[in-house]
N, C-alpha and C positions, 0 to 999 in steps of 0.2 A: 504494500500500500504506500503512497507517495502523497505528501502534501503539494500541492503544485496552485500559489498563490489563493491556498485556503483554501480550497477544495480536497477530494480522497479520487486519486485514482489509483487503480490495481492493474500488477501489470500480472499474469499468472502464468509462471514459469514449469516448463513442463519435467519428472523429476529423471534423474540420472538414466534410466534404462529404459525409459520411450524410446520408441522408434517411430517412426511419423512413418515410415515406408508402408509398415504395414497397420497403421491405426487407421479409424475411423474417419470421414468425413466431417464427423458432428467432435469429433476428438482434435480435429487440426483445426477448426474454427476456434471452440474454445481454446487453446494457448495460444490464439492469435498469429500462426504462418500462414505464409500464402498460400492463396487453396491450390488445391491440389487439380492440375487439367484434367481433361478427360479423354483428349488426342493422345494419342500412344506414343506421337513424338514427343511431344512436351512433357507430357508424365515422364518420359525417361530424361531431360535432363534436371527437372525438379527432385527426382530421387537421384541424380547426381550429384546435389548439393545438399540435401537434407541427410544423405545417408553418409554423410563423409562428419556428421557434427561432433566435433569431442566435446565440448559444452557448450552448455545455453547462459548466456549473459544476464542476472540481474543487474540491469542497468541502473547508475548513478546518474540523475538529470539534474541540469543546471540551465538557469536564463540565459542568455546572454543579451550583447543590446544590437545584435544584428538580424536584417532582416533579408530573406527571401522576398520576391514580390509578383504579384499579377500584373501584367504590362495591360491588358485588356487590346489589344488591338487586334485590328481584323484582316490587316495585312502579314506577309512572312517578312517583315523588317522590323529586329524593336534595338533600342538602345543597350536592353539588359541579357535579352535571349538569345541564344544559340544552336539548335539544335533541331529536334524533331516535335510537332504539333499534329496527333490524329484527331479530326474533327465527326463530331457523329451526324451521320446523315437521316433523314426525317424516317425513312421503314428501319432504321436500327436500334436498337434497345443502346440505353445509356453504358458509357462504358462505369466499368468499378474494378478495374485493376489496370495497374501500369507497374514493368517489372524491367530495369538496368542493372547489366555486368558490365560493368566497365574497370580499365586499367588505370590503376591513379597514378597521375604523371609526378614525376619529379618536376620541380619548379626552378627557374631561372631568374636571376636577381639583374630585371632589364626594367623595370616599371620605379620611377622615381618616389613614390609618393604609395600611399597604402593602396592593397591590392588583396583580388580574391580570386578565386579559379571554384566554383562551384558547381558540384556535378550532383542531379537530382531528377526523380521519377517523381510525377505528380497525377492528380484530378483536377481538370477544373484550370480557371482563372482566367481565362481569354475571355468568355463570355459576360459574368457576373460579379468579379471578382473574388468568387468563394473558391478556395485552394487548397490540397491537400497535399502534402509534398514529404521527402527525405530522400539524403542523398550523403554527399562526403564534403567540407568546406574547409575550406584555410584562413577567413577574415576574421583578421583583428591577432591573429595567430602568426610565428615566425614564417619562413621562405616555405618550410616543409611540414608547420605543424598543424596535419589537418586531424578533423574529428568527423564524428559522424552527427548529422542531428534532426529532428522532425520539426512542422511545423504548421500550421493551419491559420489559414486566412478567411478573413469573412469582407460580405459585402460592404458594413460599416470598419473600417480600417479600425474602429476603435475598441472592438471585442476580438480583434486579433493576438495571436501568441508572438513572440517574437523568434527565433530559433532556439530551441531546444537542445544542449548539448548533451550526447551520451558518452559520459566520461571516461569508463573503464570498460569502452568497447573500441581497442585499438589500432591503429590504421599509420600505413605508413607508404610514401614510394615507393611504387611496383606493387602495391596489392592488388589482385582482381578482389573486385564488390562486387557483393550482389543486392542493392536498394528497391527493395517493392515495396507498393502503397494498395491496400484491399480496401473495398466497400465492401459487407455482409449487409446487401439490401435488404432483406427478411428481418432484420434484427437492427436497422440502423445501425451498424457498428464501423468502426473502423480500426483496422490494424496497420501496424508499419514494422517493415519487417528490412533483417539488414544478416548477410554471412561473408565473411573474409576467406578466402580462399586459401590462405597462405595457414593464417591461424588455427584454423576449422572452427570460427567460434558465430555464433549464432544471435542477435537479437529480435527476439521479436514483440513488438507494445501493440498491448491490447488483447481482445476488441476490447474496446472504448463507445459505448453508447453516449458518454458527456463527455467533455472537454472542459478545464477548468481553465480558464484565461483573466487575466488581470480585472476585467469589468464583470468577472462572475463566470458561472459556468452555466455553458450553453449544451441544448444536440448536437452531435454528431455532426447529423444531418444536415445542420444553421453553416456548414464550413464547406458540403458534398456540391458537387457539380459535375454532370458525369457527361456534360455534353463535348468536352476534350478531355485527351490524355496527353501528357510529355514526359519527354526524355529531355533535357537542357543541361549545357552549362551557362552558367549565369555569373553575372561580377553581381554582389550582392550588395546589400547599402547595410553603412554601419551610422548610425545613428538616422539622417535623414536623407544622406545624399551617396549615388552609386559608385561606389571607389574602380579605379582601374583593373582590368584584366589581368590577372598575373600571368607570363608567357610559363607555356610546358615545355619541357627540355625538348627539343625536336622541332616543339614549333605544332604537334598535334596531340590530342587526346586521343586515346580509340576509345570505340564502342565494341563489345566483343558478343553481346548480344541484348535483343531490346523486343518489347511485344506490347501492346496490351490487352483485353479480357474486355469482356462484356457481362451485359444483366444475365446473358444467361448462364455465366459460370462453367461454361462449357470449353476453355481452354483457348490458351492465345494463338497455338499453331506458327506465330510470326508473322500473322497476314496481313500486312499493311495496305488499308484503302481510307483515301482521301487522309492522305497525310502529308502536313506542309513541311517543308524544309524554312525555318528562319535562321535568318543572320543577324548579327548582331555589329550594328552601326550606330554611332551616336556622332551628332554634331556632322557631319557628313566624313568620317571616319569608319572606315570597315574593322571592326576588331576582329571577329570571326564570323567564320560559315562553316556547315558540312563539307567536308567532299567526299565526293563516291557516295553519292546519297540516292537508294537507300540498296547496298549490296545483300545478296541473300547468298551464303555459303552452307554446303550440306555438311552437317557435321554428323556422324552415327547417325542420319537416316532423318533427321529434324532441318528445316531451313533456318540459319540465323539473321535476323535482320543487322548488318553493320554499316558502320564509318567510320570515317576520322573528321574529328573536327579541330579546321583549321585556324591557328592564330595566327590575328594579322597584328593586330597592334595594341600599346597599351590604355588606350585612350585618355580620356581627360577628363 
């Protein structure tokens, strides 16, 4: 149980000799992991990463005073974004899951002035500005010291969280992540889920039916918007304003694989329709874009959606 600005939220950590490979549906919902597909490709790389876990992280959270944010636009150009945007078209059920692996870059000391390099799986925030997001960040943190953290936005900016840092779940250059965000529409719930590849170690918070945020605690629900999904890196704002791009050693991030899920819980497969590529330009400044968007490579019998997304500059 956690006090989280006055509020109880429970995160329910599942005990040393679960196996989620072969437990329950209704058993993986409760400890809050991403559900499990239903595609035969996908089920096998989710029992890739679930059955590799040497522990499950009770996490330490802490505020911080930086912020993830909804750009709301309706073009593929924003100041802040970077990366992949699926939009839900009128006969498709809302999406409720978005799931990134991604390679966390080592960081280059080229940007004069603070800087962030933020990599995150979300619901939502184009349309309404309700947000649901987690991922890996470096703002406000030295060249390379990033964390992992959650974080939900609402339409009034003023019942929002700020980022969420998960303290003793640890991340360094060169981990492969695995960052998903679940909606349990049946139950308004939400979960956020995170495994390091290197470590074998596993977080995952929730479900969450409330959310305790600084003006009280809200639903779930009051933060869900299932009409987009993203994959992003983001330059993130620390107090009010968005700090520069920090460059990745190389000059790219990869994507090493990316999906998202719909109301009917019936498995991502990879299949990307109606999904925008945005770039990330401020001031008429190109920082980044994808490139090779959106490649699909067969890995063991499953299609992965990748890229690399490209840094161009550190902005201002």
């Amino acid at each position: 149980m956690y006090n989280v600005y006055g509020g109880r939220m429970s995160v329910t950590v599942p005990p040393k000799t679960w196996n989620p490979v072969i437990a329950s549906d209704a058993e993986i919902q409760r400890y809050g992991l991403y559900p499990r597909p239903k595609s035969a490709t996908q089920r096998k790389l989710w029992e890739q990463m679930y059955a590799h876990v040497s522990s499950w992280v009770v996490p330490d959270m802490c505020a911080t005073n930086v912020h993830a944010a909804a750009p709301k636009y309706s073009i593929d150009s924003s100041p802040i974004w970077s990366g992949a945007v699926a939009k839900k078209v009128k006969s498709a059920p809302a999406f409720t899951g978005a799931s990134y692996v991604f390679d966390e870059p080592k960081f280059d000391s080229v940007c004069k002035h603070a800087s962030s390099y933020n990599l995150w799986s979300g619901l939502g925030g184009i349309n309404s500005g309700r947000l649901m997001q987690n991922g890996i960040d470096n703002a406000g943190k030295g060249l390379n010291g990033d964390y992992a953290w959650w974080e939900v936005l609402s339409a009034d900016p003023k019942n929002s969280l700020p980022e969420m840092e998960i303290k003793n779940f640890k991340v360094r250059a060169g981990d492969r992540i695995f960052a998903g965000i679940s909606y349990y529409a049946p139950k308004k719930q939400v979960s956020f889920n995170f495994y390091n590849y290197r470590t074998k170690k596993a977080a995952d918070l929730g479900p969450w039916g409330t959310i305790d945020t600084p003006k009280g605690s809200y639903l779930s629900s009051a933060f869900y918007d299932g009409s987009t999904a993203e994959q992003i890196v983001e330059r993130t704002t620390v107090g009010k304003k968005p700090v520069m791009l920090r460059k990745p050693h190389g000059g790219y991030s990869h994507t090493h694989e990316a999906g998202f899920s719909n109301g009917r819980q019936d498995g991502e497969d990879f299949v990307f329709k109606n999904v925008w590529q945005y770039n990330m330009r401020a001031n008429s400044i190109k920082l980044s874009e994808p490139v090779k968007f959106i490649s699909k490579v067969k890995n063991e019998g499953a299609y992965l959606a990748q890229w690399n997304n490209k840094w161009d500059s550190c902005g201002s």
